[in-house]
C-alpha positions as YAML, in Angstrom:
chain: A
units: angstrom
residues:
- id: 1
  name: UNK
  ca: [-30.20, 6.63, 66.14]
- id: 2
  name: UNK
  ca: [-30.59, 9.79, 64.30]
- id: 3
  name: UNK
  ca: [-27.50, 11.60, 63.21]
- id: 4
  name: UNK
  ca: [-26.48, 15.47, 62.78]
- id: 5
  name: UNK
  ca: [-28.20, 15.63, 59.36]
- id: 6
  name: UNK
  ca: [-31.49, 15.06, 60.19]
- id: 7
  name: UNK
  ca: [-31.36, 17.14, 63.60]
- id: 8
  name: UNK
  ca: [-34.15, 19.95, 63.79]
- id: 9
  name: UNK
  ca: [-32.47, 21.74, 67.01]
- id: 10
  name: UNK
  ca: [-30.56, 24.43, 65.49]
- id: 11
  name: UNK
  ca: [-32.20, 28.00, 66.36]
- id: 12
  name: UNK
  ca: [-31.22, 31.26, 65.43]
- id: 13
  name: UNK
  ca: [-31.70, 34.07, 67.68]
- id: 14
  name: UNK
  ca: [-31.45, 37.86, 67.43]
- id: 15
  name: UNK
  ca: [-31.72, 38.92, 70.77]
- id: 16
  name: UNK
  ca: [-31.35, 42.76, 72.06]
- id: 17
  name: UNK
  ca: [-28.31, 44.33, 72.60]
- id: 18
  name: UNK
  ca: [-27.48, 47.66, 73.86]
- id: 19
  name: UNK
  ca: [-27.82, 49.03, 70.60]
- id: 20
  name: UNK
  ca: [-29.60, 46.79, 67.89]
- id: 21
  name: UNK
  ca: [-29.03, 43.24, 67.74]
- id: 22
  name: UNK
  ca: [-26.79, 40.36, 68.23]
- id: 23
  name: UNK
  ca: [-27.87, 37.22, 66.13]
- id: 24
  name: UNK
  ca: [-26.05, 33.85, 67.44]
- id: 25
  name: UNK
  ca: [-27.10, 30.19, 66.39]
- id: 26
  name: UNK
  ca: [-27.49, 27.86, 68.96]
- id: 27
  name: UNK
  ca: [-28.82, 24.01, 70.02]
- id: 28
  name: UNK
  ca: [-32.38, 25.01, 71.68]
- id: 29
  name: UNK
  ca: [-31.15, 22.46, 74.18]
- id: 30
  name: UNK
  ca: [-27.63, 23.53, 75.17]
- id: 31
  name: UNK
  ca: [-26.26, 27.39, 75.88]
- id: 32
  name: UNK
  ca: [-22.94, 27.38, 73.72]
- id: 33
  name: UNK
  ca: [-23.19, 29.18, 70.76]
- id: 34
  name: UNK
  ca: [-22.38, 27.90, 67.07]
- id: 35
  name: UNK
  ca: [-21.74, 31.43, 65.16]
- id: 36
  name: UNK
  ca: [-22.43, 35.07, 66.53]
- id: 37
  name: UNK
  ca: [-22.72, 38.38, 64.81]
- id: 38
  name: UNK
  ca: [-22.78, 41.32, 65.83]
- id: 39
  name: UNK
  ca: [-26.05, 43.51, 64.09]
- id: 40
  name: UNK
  ca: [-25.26, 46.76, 66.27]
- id: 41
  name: UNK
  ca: [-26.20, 49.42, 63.06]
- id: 42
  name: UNK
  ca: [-30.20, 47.48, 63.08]
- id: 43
  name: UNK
  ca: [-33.15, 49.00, 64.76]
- id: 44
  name: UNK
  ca: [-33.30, 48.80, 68.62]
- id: 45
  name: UNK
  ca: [-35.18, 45.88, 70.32]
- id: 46
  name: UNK
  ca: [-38.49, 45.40, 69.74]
- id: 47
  name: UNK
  ca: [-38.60, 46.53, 66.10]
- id: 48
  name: UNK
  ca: [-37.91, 43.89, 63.68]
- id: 49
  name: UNK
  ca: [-38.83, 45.07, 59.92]
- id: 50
  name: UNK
  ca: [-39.88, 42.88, 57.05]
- id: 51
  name: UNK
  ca: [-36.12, 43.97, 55.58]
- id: 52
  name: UNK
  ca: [-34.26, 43.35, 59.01]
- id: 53
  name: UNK
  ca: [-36.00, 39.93, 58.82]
- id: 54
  name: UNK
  ca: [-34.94, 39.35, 55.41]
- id: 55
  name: UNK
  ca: [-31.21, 40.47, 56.54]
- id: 56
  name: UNK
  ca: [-31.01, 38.36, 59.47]
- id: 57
  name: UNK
  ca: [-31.39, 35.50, 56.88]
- id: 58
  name: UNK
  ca: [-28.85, 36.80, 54.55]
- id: 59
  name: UNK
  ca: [-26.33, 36.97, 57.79]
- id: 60
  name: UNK
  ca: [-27.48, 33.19, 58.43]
- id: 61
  name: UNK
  ca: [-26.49, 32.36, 55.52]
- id: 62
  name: UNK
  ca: [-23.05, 34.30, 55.58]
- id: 63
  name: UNK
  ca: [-22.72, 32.10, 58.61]
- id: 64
  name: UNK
  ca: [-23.70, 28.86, 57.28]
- id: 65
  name: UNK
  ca: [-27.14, 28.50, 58.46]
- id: 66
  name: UNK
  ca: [-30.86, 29.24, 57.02]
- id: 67
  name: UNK
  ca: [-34.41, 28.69, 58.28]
- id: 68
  name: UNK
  ca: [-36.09, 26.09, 57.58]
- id: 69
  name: UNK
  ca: [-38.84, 26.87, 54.59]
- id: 70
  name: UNK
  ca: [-41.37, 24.60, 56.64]
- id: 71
  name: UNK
  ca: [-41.11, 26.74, 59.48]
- id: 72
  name: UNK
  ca: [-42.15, 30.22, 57.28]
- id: 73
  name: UNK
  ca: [-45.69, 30.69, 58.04]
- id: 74
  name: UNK
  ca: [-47.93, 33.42, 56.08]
- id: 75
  name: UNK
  ca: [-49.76, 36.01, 58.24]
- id: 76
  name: UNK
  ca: [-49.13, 34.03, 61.60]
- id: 77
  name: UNK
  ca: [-49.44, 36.50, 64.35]
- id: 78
  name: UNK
  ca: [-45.96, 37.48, 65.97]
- id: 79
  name: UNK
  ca: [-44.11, 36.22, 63.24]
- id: 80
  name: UNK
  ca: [-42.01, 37.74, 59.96]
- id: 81
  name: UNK
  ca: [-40.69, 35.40, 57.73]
- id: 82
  name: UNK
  ca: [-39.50, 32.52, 60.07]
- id: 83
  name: UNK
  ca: [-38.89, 34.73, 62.90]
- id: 84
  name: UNK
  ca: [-41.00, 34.95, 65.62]
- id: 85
  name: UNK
  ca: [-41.31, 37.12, 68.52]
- id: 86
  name: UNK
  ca: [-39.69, 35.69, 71.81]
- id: 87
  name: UNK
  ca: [-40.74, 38.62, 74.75]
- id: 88
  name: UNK
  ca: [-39.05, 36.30, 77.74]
- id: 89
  name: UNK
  ca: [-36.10, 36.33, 75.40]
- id: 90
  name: UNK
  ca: [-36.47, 39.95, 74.44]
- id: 91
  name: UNK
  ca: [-35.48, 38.22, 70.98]
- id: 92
  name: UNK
  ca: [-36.74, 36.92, 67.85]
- id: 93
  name: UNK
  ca: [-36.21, 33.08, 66.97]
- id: 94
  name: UNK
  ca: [-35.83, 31.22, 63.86]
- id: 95
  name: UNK
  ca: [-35.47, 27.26, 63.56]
- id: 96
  name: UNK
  ca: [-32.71, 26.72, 60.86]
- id: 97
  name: UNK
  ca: [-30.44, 24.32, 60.06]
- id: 98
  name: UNK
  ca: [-26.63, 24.06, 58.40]
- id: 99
  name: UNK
  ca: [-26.69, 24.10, 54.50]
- id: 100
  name: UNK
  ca: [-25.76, 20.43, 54.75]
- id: 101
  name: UNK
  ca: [-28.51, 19.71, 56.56]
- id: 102
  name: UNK
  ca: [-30.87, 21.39, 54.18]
- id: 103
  name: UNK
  ca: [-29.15, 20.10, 51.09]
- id: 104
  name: UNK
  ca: [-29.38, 16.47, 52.82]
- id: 105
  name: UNK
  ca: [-33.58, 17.32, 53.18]
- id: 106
  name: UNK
  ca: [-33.27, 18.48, 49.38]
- id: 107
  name: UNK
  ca: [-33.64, 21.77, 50.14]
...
C-alpha cells in the first residue's frame, strides 16, 4: 500500500479568472481543493511569462507546495518551467507535491 508521502497526484493549477489568475492545488483525481490564491493583479489568461511562472512557484511554496524538479522539462513545447499549457482547462498545470513529500524523496 503506498502512503501520502510517496503520492504523485498533487497538481497545481492556475486557471483564468475574470481578471488574471486563480492558482488552487488539487488531487488530479478528486475536485476539492487543498489551498487557493487568488493572482487577480497577473496578466489575463492566456499569457503566462517566464516571471509569472517563476511566481506561481514562489506562491506554491507560500502555500506549502512545489513542483516536482523531474517534471521541469527544457524547451518542451507548451511548457515554462513545470507549467504547461492546459487549453480545455483554459489553465496552466504543474505536478507538485507538499514539502514533506519532497523532503521524504530528498528533495
Amino acid at each position: 500500500m503506498t502512503d501520502d508521502q510517496d503520492r504523485r497526484d498533487l497538481i497545481a493549477v492556475c486557471s483564468a479568472a475574470a481578471t488574471g489568475y486563480v492558482l488552487q492545488v488539487r488531487r488530479a483525481d478528486e475536485e476539492g481543493v487543498l489551498a487557493e490564491k487568488d493572482l487577480s493583479h497577473w496578466p489575463d489568461y492566456p499569457a503566462f511569462p517566464f516571471d509569472a511562472a517563476h511566481a506561481a512557484g514562489r506562491e506554491l511554496i507560500r502555500l506549502g507546495y512545489m513542483i516536482w524538479p523531474d517534471t521541469v522539462l527544457p524547451a518542451v513545447a507548451g511548457a515554462v518551467v513545470g507549467w504547461r499549457h492546459d487549453v480545455d482547462q483554459r489553465a496552466w498545470v504543474a505536478q507538485v507535491g507538499s514539502v514533506e513529500q519532497l523532503r521524504a524523496a530528498g528533495i
